[in-house]
C-alpha positions in Angstrom: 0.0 0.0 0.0 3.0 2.5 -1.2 2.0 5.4 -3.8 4.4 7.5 -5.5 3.2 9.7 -8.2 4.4 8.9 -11.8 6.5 11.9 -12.0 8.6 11.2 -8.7 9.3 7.8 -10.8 12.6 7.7 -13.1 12.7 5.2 -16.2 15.9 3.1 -15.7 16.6 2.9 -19.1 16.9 4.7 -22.5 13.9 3.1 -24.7 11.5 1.0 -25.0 9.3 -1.1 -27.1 6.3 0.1 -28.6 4.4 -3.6 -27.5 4.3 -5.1 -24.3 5.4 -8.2 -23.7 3.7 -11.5 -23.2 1.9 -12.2 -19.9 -0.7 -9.4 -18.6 -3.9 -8.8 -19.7 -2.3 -6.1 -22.1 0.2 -8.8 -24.2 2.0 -7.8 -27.4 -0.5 -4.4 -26.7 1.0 -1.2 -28.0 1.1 0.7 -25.0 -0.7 4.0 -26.7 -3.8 1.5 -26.8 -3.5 0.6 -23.5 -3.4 4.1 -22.6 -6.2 4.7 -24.3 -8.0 1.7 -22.6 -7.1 3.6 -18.9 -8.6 7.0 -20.5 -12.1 5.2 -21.9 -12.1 3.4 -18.4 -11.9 -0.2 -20.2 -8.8 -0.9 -18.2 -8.6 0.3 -14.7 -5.4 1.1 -13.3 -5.7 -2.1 -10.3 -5.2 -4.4 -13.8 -2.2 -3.1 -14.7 0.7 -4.9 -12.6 2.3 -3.1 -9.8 5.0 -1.4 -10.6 9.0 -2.1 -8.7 10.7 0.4 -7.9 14.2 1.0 -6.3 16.1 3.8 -4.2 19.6 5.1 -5.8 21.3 8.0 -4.9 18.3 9.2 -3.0 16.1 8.9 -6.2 13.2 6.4 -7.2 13.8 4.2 -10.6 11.9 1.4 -12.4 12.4 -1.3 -14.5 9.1 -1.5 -15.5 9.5 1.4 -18.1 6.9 0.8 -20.3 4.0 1.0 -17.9 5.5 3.7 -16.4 5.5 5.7 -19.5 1.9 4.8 -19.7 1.4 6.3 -16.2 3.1 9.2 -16.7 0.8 10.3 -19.8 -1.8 9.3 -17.5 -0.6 12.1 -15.0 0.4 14.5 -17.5 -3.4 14.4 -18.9 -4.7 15.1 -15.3 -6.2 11.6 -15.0 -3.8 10.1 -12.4 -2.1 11.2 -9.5 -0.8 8.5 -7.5 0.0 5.2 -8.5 0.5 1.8 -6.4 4.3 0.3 -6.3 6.2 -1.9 -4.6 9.8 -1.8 -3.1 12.2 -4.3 -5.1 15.9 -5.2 -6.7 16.6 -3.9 -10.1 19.7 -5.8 -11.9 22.5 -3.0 -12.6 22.0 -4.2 -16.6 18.9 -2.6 -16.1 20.0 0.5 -15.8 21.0 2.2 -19.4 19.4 5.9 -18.9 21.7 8.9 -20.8 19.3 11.4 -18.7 19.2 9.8 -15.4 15.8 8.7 -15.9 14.3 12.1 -16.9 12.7 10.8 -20.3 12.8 7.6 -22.8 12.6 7.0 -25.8 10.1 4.8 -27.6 11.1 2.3 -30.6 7.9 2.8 -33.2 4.6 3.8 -32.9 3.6 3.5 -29.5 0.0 3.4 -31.3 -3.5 5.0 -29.8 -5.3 7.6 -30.4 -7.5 9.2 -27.4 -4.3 10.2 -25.4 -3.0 12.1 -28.4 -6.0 14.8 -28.4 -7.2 14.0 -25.2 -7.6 17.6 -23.7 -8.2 19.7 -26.5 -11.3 17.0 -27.0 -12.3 17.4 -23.3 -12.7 21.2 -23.7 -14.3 20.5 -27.4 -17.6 20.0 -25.7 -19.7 20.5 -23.0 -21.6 16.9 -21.7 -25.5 16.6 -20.7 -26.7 16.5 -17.5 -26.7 13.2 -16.8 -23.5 11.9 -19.0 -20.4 13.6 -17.8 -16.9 13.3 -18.7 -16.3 10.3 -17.4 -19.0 8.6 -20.0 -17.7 6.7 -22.6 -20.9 7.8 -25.0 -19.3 11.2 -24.2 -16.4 10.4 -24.8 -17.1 8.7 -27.9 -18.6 11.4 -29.3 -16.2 13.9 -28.8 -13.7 11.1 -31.0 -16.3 11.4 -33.7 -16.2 15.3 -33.6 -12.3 15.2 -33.5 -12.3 13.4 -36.5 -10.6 9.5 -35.4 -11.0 7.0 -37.8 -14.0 4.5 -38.0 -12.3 1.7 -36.5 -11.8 3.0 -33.3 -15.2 3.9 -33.1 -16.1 0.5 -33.5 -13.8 -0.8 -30.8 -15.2 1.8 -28.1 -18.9 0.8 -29.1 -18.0 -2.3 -28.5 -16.5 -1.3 -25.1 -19.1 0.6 -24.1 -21.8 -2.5 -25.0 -19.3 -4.4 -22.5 -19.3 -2.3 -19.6 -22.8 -1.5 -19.7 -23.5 -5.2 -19.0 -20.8 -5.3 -16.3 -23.4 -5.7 -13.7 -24.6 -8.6 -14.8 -21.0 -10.9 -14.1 -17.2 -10.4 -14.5 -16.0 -10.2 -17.9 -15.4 -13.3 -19.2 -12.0 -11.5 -21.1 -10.3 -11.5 -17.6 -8.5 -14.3 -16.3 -10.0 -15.0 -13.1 -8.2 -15.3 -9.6 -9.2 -16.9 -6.3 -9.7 -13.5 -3.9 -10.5 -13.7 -0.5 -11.4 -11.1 2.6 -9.2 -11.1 5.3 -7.5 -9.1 8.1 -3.8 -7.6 8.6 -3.3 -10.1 11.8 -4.6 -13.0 9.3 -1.3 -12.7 7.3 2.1 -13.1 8.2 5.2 -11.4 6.5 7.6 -13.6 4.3 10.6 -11.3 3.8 13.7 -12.4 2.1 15.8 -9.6 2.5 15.7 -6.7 4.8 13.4 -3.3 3.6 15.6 -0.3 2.9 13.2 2.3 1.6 12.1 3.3 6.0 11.7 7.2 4.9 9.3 6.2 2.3 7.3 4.1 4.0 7.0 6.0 7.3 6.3 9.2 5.1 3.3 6.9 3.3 1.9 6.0 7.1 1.8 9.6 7.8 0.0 10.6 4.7 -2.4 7.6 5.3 -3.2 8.7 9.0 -3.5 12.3 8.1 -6.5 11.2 5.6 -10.1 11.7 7.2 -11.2 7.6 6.0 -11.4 5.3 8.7 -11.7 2.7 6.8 -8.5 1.6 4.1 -9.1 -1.5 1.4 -5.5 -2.9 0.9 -5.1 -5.3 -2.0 -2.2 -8.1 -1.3 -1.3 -11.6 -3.0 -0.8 -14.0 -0.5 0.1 -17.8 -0.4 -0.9 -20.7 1.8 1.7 -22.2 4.4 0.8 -24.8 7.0 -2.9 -23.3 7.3 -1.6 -20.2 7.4 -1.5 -16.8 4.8 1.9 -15.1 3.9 2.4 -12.6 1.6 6.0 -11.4 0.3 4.3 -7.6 -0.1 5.5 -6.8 3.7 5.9 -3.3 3.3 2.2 -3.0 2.3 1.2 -5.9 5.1 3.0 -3.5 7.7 1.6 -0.5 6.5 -1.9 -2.3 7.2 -1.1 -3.5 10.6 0.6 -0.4 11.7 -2.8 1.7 10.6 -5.0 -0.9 12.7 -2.5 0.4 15.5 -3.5 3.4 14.7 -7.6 3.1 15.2 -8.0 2.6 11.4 -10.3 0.0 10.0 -8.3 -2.5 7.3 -9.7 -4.8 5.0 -7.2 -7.0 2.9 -8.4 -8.2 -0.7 -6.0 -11.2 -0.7 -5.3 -12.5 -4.0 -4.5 -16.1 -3.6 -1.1 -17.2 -5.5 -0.1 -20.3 -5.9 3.4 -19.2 -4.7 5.0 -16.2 -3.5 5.4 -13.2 -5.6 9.5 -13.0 -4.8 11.4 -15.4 -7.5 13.8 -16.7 -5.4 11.6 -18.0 -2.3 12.2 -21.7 -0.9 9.7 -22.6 1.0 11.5 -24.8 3.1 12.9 -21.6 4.5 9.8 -21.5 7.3 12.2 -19.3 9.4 11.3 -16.7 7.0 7.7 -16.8 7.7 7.3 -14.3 10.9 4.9 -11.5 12.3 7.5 -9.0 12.5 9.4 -6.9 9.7 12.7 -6.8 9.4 14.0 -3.3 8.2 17.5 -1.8 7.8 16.8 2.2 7.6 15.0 4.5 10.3 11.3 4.8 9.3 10.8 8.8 8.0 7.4 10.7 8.5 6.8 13.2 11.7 2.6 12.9 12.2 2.8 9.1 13.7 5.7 10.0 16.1 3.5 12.7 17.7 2.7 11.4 21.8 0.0 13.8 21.4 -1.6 11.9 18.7 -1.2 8.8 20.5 -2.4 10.0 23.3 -5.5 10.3 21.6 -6.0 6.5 20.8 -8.8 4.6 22.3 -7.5 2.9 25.5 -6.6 -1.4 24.4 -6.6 -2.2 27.9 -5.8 -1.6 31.5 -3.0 -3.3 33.5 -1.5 -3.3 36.8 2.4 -2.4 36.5 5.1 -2.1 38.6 6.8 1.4 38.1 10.1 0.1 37.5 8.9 -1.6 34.6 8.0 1.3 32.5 10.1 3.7 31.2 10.4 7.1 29.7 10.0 8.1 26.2 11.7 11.2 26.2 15.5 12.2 27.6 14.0 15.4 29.4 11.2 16.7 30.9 9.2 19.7 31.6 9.5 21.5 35.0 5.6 21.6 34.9 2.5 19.4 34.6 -0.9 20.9 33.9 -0.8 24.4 35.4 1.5 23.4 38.4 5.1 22.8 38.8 6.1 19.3 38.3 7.5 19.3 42.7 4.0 20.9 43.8 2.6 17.5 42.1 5.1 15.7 43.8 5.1 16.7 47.3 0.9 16.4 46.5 1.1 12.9 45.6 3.3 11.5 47.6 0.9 13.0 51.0 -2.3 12.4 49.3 -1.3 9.3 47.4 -2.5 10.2 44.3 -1.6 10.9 40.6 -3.4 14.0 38.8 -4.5 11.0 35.9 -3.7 7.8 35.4 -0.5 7.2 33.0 -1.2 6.5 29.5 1.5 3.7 27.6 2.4 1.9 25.0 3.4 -1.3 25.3 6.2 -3.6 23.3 7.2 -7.5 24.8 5.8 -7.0 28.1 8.0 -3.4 28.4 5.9 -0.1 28.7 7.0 2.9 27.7 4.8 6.1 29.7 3.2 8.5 27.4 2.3 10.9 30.4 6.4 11.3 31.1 6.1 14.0 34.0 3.8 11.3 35.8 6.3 8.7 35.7 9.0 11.5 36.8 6.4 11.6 39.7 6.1 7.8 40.5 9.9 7.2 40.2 10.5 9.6 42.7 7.9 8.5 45.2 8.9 5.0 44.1 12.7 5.8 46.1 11.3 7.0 49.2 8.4 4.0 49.7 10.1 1.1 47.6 8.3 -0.9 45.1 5.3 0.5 43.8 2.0 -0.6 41.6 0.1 1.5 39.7 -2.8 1.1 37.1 -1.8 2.0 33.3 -3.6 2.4 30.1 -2.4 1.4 27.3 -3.1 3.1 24.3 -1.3 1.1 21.4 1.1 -1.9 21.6 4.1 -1.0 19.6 6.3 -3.5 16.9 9.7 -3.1 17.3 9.8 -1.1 14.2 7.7 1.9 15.5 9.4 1.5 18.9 13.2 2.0 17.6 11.9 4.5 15.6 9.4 6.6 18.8 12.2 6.2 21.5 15.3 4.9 22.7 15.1 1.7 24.0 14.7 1.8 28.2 15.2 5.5 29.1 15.7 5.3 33.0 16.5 8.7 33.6 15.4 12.1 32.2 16.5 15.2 32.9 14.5 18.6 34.2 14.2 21.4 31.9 13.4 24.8 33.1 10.1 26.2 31.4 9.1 28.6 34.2 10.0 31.5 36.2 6.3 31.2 38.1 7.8 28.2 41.2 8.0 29.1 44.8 11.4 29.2 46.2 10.2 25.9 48.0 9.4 24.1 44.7 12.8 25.6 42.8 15.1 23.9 45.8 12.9 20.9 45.1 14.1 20.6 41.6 17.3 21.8 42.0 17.6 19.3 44.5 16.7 16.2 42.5 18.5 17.5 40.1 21.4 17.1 41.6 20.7 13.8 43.6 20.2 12.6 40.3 23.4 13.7 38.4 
């Protein structure tokens, strides 16, 4: 569930063939045609085969050149802004750009003809009420004004017949694949190599969460192993899981494969299988790292916790909490017993890391003074070690106090300065 748009995307090499190759839906199609198919809506873009990319030199290439040309156009003609990928190797031979991927060149006629007048016959007419741009009649007409040859006429009647029965069953053109409903947790991650490409995909979760949907449809193919579903799409399996973490609602549309996607998977490696993803570069984005917007999350569950198990998520510390100074809750709490809230979490192999990190300043201190101490905690999301590595250091024990306020007592500044030092 990664989308770049086609223009962030470089060709990795210098031309390309006007066909495509055998083995889509589009086979020995000249890729102006299948452009045209996108345009008329006889081809929607979740037919056309994901495209891989890969990282070099901080920029994004593809091997898959020709559908990325036909993506491209598809931008350039304002129908298209983002575009599914997936994270991959490209062989070095791939790589034959003289323009560092800027622009290709294609070898013939790339063929079609929509895409070549495509917005001068947009703005050649004005559509009825009830058939608007998006209507192939519409659309056919304004071919018929512009002047294209009969025999493409022909071929979007015919399209147009074919849709307009869609309702009815599947086309019986398109090869059809067993596709099941299932959950993030339902499928497990088969990952072959470590995923490189962390600023990308924490700057995709952050665009994800910022959207207003609660609800995200996340198409994966995915095998059977020992009664169980794996899928060798782990960026887009994390990205699911991570926005159920979140509060988000995911459904996965799991196309069934007969085998993984990845070419050089051995199934007898079942070490590979796991519920975790293994990745070798910090995970960009800013929104998700936010405590505040954690903070926010529905609570998972309550638990009993010994103080000295959680820890802090932050090296240092405000010198206030709420509208009082962080000693005057302090010296309250320790004669009254009590904590202005309970302390909100998150939790990661039985560890818990305090959200509320001024209350666990608190608790520690009392914690010296009276020994071992319990408290109730809420925890508000529980963490992969991914997101954790990436929210905090691992085990803070010990934050320090920074001065925020001139407003203290003298009583509750030799308080601070006191612990302060204690503490050095």
């Amino acid at each position: 569930m990664l989308y770049l748009k086609p223009s962030d995307i470089r060709y990795s090499q210098d031309s390309i063939g006007s066909h495509f190759g055998k083995g889509t839906i589009h086979s020995y199609k000249r890729i102006g045609e299948t452009l045209d198919d996108l345009l008329l809506k006889r081809t929607t873009l979740d037919q056309i085969p994901t495209i891989t990319v890969s990282q070099l030199n901080g920029l994004t290439f593809t091997s898959d050149n020709r559908r990325l040309w036909v993506f491209k156009k598809l931008e350039e003609l304002g129908e298209c802004e983002e575009i599914e990928v997936r994270f991959g190797y490209i062989q070095p031979s791939k790589f034959t750009t003289n323009s560092s991927g800027i622009s290709i060149r294609v070898r013939g006629d790339p063929g079609g003809c929509v895409w070549r007048t495509w917005n001068s016959a947009r703005m050649s007419a004005t559509p009825s009420s009830n058939e608007g741009n998006g209507s192939l009649r519409y659309r056919l007409d304004m071919l018929r004004r512009e002047g294209i040859q009969s025999r493409y006429e022909q071929r979007y009647e015919e399209a147009l017949f074919s849709l307009g029965n869609a309702q009815f069953g599947p086309s019986s053109m398109v090869a059809q694949t067993p596709v099941i409903k299932l959950t993030p947790k339902d499928v497990g991650f088969y990952q072959m190599r470590s995923v490189s490409y962390g600023q990308t995909l924490g700057e995709r979760l952050d665009k994800c969460l910022l959207k207003t949907s609660a609800n995200f449809l996340c198409s994966l193919d995915v095998f059977q192993n020992n009664s169980r579903y794996y899928t060798s799409d782990c960026d887009r399996l994390w990205l699911s899981r991570t926005l159920e973490k979140f509060g988000k609602k995911v459904e996965i549309k799991g196309t069934i494969k007969s085998k993984p996607s990845d070419p050089v998977v051995d199934l007898s490696l079942l070490s590979s299988l796991s519920d975790s993803l293994k990745i070798s570069t910090p995970i960009g984005g800013e929104h998700w790292k936010k405590i505040e917007n954690i903070l926010d999350l529905p609570t998972l569950e309550r638990k009993k916790v010994l103080v000295s198990n959680i820890y802090f998520t932050v090296p240092a510390i405000s010198d206030v909490y709420g509208e009082d100074s962080i000693a005057k809750v302090l010296v309250h709490s320790f004669a009254t017993t009590e904590i202005p809230r309970s302390m909100r979490v998150i939790e990661h192999n039985g560890n818990f890391y305090a959200l509320d990190n001024e209350i666990l300043w608190v608790l520690k201190e009392i914690e010296k003074i009276l020994g071992r101490l319990q408290v109730i905690v809420e925890v508000k999301m529980q963490m992969d070690r991914v997101l954790l590595s990436n929210f905090t250091s691992d085990k803070i024990e010990k934050v320090d106090i920074s001065v925020t306020s001139d407003r203290h007592t003298n009583e509750e500044n030799f308080i601070i300065q006191y612990i302060k030092n204690v503490s050095m």
